[in-house]
N, CA, C and O atoms as a GROMACS GRO file, in nm:
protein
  464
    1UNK      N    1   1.411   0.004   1.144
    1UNK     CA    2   1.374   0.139   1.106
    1UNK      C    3   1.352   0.229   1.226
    1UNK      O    4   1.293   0.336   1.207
    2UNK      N    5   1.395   0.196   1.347
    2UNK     CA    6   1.370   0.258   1.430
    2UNK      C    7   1.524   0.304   1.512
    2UNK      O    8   1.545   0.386   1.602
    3UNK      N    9   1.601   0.228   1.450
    3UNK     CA   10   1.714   0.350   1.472
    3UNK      C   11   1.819   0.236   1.583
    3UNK      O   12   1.904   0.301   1.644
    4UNK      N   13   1.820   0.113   1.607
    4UNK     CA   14   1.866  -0.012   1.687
    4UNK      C   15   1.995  -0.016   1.630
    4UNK      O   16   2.089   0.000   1.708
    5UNK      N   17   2.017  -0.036   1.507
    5UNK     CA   18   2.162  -0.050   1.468
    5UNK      C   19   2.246   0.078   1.453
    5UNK      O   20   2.367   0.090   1.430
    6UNK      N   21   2.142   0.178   1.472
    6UNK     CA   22   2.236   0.313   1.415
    6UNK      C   23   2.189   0.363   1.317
    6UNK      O   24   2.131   0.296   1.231
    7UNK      N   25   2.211   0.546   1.311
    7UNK     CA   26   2.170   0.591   1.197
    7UNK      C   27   2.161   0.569   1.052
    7UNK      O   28   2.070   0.591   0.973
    8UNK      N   29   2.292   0.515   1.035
    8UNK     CA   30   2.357   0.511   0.878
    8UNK      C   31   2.280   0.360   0.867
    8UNK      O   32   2.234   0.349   0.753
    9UNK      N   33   2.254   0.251   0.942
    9UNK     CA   34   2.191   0.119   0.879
    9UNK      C   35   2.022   0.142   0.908
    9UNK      O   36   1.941   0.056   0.874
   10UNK      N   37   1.983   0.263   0.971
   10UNK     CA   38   1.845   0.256   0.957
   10UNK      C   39   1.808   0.330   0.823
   10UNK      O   40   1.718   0.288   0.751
   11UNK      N   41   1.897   0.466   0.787
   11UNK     CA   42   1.837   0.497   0.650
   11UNK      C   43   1.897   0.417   0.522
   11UNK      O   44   1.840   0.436   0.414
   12UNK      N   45   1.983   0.349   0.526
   12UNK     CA   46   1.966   0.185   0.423
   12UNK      C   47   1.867   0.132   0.403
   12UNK      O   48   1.809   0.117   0.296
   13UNK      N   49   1.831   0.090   0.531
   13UNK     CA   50   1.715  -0.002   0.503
   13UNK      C   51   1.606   0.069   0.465
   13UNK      O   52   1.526   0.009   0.394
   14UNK      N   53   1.576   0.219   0.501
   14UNK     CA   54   1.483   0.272   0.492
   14UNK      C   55   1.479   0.313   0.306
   14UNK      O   56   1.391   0.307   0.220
   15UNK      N   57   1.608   0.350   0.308
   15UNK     CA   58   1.614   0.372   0.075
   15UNK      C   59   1.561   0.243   0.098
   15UNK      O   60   1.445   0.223   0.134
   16UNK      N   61   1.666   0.133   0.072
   16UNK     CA   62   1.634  -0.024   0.011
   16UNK      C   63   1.482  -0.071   0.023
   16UNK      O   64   1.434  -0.154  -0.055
   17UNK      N   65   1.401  -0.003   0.143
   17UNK     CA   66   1.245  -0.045   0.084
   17UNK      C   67   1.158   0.042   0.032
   17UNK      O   68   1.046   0.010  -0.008
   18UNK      N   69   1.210   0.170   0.028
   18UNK     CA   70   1.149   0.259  -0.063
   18UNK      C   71   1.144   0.243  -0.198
   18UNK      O   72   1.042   0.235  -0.267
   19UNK      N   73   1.298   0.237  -0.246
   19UNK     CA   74   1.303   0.207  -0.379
   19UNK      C   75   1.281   0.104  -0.432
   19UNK      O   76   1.280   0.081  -0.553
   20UNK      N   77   1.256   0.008  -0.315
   20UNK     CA   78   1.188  -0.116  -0.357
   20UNK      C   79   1.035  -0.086  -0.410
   20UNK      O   80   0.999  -0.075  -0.527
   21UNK      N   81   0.963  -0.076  -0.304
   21UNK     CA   82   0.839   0.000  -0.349
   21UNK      C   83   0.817   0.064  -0.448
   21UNK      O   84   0.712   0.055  -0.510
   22UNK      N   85   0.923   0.147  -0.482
   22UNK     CA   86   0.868   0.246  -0.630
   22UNK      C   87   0.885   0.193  -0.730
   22UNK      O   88   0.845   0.246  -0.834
   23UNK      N   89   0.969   0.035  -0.732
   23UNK     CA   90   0.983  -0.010  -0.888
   23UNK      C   91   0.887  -0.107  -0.899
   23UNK      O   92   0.845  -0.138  -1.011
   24UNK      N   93   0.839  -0.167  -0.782
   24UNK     CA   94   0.708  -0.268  -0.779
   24UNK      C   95   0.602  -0.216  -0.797
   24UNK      O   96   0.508  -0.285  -0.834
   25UNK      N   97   0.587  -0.064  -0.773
   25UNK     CA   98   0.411  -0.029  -0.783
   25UNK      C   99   0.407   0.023  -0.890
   25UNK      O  100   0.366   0.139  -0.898
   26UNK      N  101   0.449  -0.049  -1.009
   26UNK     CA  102   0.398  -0.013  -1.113
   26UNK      C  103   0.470  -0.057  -1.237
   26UNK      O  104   0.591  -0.059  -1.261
   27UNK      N  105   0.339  -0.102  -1.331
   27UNK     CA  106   0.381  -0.166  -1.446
   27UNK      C  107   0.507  -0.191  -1.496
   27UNK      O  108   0.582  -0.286  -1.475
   28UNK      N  109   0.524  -0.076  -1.577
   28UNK     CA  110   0.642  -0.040  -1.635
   28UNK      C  111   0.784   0.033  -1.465
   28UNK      O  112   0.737   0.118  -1.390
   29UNK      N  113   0.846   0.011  -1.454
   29UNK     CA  114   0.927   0.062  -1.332
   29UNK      C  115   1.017   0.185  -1.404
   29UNK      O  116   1.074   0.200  -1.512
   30UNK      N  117   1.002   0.245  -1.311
   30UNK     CA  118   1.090   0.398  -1.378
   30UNK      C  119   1.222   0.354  -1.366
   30UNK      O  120   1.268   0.256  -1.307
   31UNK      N  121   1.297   0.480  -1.457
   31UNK     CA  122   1.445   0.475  -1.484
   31UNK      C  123   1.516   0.440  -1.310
   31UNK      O  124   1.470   0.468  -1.199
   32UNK      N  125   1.653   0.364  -1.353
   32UNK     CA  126   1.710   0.420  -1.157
   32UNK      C  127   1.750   0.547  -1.150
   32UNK      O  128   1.832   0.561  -1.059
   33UNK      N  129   1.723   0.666  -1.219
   33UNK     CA  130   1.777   0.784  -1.234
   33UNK      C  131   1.620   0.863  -1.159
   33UNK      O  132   1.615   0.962  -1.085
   34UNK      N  133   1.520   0.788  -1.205
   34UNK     CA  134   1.388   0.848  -1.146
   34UNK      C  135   1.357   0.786  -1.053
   34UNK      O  136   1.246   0.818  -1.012
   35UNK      N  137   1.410   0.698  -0.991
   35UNK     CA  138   1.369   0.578  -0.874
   35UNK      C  139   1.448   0.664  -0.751
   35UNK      O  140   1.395   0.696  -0.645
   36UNK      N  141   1.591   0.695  -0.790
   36UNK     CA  142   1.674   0.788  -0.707
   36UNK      C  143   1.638   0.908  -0.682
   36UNK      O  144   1.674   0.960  -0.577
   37UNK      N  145   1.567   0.970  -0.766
   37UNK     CA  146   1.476   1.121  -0.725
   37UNK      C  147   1.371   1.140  -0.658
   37UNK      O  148   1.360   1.236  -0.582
   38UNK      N  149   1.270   1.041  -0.676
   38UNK     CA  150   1.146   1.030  -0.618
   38UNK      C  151   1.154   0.930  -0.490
   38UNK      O  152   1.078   0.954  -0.396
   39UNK      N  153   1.230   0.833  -0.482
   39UNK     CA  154   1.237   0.713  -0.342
   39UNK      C  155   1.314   0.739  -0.305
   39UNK      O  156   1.286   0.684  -0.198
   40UNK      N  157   1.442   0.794  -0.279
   40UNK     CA  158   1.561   0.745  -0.228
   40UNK      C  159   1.587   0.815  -0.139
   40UNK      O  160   1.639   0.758  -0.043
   41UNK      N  161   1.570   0.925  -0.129
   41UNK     CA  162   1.589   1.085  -0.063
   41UNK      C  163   1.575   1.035   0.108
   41UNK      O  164   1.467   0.980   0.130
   42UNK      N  165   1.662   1.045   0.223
   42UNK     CA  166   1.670   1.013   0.323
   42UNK      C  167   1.543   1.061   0.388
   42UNK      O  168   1.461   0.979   0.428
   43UNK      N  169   1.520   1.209   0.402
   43UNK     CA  170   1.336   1.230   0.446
   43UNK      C  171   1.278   1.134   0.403
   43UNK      O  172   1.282   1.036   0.476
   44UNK      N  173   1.203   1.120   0.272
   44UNK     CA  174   1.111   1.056   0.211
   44UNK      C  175   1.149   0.901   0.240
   44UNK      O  176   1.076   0.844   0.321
   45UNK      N  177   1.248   0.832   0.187
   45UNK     CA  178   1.227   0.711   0.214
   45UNK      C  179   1.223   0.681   0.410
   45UNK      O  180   1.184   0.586   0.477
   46UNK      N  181   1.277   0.797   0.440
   46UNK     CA  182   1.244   0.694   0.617
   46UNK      C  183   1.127   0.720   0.648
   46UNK      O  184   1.075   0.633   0.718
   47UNK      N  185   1.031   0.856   0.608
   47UNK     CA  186   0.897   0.845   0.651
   47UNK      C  187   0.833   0.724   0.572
   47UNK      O  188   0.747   0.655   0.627
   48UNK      N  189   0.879   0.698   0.436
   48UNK     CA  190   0.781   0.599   0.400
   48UNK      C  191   0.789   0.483   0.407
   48UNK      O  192   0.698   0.406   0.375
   49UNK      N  193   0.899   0.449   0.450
   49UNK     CA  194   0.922   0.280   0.491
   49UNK      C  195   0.863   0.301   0.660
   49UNK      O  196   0.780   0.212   0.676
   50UNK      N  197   0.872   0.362   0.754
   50UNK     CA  198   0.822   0.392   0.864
   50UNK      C  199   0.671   0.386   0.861
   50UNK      O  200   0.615   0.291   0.916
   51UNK      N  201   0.608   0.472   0.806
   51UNK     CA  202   0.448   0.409   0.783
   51UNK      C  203   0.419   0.303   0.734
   51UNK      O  204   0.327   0.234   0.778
   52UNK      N  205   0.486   0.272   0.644
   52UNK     CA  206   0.439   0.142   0.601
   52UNK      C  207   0.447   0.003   0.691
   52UNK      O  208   0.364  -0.084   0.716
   53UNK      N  209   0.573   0.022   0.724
   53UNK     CA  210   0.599  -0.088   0.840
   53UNK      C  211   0.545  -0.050   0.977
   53UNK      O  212   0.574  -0.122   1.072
   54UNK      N  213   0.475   0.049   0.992
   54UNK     CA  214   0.381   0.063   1.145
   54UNK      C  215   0.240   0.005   1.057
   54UNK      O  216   0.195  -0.106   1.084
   55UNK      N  217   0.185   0.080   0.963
   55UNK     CA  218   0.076  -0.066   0.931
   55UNK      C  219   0.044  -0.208   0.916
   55UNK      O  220  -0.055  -0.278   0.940
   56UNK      N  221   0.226  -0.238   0.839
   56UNK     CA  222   0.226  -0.364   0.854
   56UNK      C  223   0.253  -0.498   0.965
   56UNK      O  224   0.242  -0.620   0.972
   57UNK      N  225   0.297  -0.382   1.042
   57UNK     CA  226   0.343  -0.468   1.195
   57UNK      C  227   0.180  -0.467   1.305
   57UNK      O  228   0.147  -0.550   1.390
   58UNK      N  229   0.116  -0.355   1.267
   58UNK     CA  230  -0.025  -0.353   1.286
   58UNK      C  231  -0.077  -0.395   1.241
   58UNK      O  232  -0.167  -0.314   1.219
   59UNK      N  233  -0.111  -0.517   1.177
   59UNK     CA  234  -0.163  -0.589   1.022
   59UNK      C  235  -0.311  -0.462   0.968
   59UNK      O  236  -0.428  -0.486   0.941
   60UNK      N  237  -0.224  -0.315   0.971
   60UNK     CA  238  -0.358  -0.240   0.912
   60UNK      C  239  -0.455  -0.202   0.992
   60UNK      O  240  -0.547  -0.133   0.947
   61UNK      N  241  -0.452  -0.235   1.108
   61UNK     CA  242  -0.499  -0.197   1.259
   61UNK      C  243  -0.658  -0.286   1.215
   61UNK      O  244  -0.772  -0.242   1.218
   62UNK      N  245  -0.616  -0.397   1.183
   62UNK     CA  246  -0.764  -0.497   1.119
   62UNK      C  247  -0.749  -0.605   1.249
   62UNK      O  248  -0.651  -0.576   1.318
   63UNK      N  249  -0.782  -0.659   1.270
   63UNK     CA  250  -0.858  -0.722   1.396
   63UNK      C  251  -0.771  -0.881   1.347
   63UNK      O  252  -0.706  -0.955   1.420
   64UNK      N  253  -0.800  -0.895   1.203
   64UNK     CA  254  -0.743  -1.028   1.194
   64UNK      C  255  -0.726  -0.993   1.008
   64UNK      O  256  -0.780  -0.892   0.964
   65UNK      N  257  -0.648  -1.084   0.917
   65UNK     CA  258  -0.732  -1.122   0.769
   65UNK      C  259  -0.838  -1.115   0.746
   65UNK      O  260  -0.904  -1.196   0.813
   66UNK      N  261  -0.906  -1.045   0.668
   66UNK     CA  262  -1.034  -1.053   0.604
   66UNK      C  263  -1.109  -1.033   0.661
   66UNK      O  264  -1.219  -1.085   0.640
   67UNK      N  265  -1.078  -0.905   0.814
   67UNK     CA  266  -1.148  -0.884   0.911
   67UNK      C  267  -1.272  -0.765   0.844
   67UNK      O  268  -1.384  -0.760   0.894
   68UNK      N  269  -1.240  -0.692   0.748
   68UNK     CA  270  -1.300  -0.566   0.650
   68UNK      C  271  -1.402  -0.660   0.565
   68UNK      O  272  -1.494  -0.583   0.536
   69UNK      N  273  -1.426  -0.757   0.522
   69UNK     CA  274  -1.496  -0.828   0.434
   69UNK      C  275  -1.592  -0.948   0.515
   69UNK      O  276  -1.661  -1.033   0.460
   70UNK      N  277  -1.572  -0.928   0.666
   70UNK     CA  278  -1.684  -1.033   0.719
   70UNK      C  279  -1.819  -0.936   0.742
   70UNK      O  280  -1.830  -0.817   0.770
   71UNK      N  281  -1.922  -1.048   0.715
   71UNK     CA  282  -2.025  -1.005   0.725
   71UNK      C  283  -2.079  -0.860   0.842
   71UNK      O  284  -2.133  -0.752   0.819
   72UNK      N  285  -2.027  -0.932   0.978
   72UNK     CA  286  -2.023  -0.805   1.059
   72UNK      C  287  -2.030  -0.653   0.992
   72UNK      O  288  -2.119  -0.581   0.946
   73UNK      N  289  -1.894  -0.644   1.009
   73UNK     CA  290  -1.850  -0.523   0.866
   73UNK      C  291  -1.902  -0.479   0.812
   73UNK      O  292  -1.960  -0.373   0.838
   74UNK      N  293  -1.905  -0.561   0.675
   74UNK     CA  294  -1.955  -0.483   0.620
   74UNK      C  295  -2.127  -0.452   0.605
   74UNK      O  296  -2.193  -0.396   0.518
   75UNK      N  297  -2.170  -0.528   0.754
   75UNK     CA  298  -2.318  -0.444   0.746
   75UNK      C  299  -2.297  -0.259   0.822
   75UNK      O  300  -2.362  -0.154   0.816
   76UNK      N  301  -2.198  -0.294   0.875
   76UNK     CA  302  -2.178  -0.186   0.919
   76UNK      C  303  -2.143  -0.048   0.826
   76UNK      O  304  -2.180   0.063   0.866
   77UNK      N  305  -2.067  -0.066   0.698
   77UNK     CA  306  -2.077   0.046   0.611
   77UNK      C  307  -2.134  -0.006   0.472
   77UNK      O  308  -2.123   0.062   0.370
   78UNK      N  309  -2.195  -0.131   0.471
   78UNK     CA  310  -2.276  -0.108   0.351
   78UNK      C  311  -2.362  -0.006   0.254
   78UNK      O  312  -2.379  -0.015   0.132
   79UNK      N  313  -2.408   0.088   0.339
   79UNK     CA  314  -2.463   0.200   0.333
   79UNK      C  315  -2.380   0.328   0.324
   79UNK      O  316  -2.433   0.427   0.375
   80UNK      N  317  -2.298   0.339   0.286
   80UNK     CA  318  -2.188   0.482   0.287
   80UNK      C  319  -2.178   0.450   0.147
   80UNK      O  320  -2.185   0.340   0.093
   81UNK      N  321  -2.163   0.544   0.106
   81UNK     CA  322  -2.154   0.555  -0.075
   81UNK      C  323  -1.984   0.530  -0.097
   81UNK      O  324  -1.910   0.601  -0.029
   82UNK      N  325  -1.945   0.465  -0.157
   82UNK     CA  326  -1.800   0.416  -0.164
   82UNK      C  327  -1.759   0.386  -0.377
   82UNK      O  328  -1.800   0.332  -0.480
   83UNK      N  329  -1.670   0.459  -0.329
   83UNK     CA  330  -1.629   0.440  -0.470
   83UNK      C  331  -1.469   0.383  -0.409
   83UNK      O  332  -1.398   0.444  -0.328
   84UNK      N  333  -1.430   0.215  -0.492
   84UNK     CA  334  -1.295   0.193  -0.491
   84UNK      C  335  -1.235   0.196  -0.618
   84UNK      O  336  -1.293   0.171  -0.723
   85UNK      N  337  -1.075   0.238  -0.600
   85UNK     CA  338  -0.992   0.293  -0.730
   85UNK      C  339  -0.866   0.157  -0.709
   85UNK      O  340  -0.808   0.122  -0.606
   86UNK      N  341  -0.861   0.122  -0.801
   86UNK     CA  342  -0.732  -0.009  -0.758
   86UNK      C  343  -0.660   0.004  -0.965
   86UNK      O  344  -0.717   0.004  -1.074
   87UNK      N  345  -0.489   0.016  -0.912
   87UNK     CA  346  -0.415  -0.021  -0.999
   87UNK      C  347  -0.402  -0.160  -1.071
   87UNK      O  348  -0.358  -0.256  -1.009
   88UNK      N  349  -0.439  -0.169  -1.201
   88UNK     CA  350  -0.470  -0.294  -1.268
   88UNK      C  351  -0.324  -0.378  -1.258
   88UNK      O  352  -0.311  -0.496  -1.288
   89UNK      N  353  -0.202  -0.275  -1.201
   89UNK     CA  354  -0.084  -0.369  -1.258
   89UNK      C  355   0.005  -0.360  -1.152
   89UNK      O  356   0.125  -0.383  -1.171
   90UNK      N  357  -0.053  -0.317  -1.002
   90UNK     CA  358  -0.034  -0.309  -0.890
   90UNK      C  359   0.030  -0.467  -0.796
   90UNK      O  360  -0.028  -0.542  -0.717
   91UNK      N  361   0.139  -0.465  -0.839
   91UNK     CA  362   0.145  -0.585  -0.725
   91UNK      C  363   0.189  -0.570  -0.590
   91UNK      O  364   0.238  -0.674  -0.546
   92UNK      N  365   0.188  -0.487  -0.520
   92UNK     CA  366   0.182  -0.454  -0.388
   92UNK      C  367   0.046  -0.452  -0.318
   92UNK      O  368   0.042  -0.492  -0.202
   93UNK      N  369  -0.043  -0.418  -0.365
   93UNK     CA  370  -0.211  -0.413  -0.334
   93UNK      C  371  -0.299  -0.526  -0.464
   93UNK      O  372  -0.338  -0.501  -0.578
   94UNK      N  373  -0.301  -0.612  -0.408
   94UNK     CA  374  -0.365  -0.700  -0.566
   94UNK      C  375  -0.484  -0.658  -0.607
   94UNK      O  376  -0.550  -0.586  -0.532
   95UNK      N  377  -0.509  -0.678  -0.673
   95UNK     CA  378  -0.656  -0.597  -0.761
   95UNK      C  379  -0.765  -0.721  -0.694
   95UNK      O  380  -0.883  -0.688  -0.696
   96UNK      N  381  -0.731  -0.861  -0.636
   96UNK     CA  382  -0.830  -0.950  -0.584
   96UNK      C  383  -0.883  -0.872  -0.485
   96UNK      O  384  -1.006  -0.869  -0.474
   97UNK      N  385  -0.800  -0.795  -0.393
   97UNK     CA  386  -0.849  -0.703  -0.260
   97UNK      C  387  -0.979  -0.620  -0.287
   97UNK      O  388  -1.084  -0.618  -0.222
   98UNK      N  389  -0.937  -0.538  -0.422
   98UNK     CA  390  -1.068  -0.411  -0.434
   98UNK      C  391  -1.206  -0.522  -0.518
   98UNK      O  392  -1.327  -0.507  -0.505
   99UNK      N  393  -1.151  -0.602  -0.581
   99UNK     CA  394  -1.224  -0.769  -0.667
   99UNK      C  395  -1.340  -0.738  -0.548
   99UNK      O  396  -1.437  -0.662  -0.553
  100UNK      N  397  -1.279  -0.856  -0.405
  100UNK     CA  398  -1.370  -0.908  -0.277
  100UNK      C  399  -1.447  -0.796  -0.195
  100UNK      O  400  -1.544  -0.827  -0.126
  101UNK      N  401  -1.405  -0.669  -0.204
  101UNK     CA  402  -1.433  -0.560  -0.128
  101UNK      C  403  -1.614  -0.500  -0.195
  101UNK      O  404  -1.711  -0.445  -0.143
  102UNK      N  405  -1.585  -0.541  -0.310
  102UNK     CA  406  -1.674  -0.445  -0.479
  102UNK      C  407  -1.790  -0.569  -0.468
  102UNK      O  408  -1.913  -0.567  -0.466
  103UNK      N  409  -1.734  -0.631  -0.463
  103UNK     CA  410  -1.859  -0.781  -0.453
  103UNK      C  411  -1.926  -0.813  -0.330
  103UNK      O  412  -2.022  -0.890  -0.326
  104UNK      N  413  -1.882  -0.758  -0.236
  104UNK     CA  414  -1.955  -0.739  -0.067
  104UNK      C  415  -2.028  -0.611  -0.062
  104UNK      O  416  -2.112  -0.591   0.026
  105UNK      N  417  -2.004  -0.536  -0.138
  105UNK     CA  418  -2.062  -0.390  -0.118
  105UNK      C  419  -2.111  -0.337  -0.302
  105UNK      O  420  -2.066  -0.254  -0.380
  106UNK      N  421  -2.231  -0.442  -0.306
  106UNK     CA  422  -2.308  -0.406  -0.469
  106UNK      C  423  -2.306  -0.268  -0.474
  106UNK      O  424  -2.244  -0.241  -0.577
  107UNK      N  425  -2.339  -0.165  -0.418
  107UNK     CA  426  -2.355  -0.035  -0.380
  107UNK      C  427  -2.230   0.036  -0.420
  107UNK      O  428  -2.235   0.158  -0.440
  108UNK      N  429  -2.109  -0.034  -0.433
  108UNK     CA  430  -2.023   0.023  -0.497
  108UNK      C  431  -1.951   0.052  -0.635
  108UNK      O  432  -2.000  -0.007  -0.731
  109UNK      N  433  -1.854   0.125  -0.657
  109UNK     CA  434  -1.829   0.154  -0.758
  109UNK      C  435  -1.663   0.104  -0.773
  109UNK      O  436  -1.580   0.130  -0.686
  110UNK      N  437  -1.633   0.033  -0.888
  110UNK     CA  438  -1.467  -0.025  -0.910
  110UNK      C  439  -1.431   0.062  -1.016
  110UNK      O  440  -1.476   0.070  -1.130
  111UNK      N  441  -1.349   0.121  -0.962
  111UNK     CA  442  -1.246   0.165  -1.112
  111UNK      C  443  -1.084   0.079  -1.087
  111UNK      O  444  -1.002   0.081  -0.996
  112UNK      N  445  -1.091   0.019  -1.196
  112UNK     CA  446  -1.029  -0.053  -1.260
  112UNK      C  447  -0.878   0.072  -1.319
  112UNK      O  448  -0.898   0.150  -1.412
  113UNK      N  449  -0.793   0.069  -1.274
  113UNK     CA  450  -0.688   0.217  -1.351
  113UNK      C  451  -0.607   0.115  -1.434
  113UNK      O  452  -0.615  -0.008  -1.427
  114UNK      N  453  -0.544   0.173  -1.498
  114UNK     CA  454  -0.381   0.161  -1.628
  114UNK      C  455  -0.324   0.219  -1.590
  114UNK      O  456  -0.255   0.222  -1.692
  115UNK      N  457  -0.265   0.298  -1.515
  115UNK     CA  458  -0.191   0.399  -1.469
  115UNK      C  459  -0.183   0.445  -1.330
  115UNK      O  460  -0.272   0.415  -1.250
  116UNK      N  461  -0.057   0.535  -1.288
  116UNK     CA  462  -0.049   0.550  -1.198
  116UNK      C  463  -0.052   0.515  -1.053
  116UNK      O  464  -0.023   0.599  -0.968
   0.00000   0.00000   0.00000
């Protein structure tokens, strides 16, 4: 995604994980007629496969796994008022993530979504 093989095979790859993304994050997956309007678009999918893969090559700029849920941590924002929102049918972000996050921080609030 950074442009090594050439223009025309970086925005490939860049649709092919966009529109990957838009049919996985969510329940029901839209038409390929709405997958092609909203993901596919050469702007949009290279900025968004580009962020995504600078977080993920950064594992999230987290120190290690489960670096947000060690004790350290979260004494450190236990105290900030936090409300988390997690997609019930999300399999790109698992709902165990906002689960372990909600149970370290009683103080918080889970919404549970159906949508969107």
């Amino acid at each position: 995604l950074r442009g090594e093989l050439g223009e025309e095979e970086m925005r490939r790859a860049a649709r092919a994980w966009s529109v990957w993304e838009g049919s996985v994050s969510r329940l029901l997956p839209p038409t390929p007629e709405a997958l092609e309007a909203q993901w596919a678009g050469d702007d949009f999918s290279l900025a968004f496969a580009r962020i995504e893969n600078h977080y993920f090559t950064n594992r999230g700029f987290f120190e290690r796994d489960g670096w947000l849920l060690e004790d350290a941590q979260i004494s450190r924002i236990k105290d900030i008022p936090c409300v988390i929102v997690q997609g019930r049918y999300d399999v790109v972000c698992p709902a165990t993530s906002a689960w372990e996050l909600h149970r370290k921080l009683p103080g918080s609030t889970l919404h549970i979504t159906t949508t969107g």
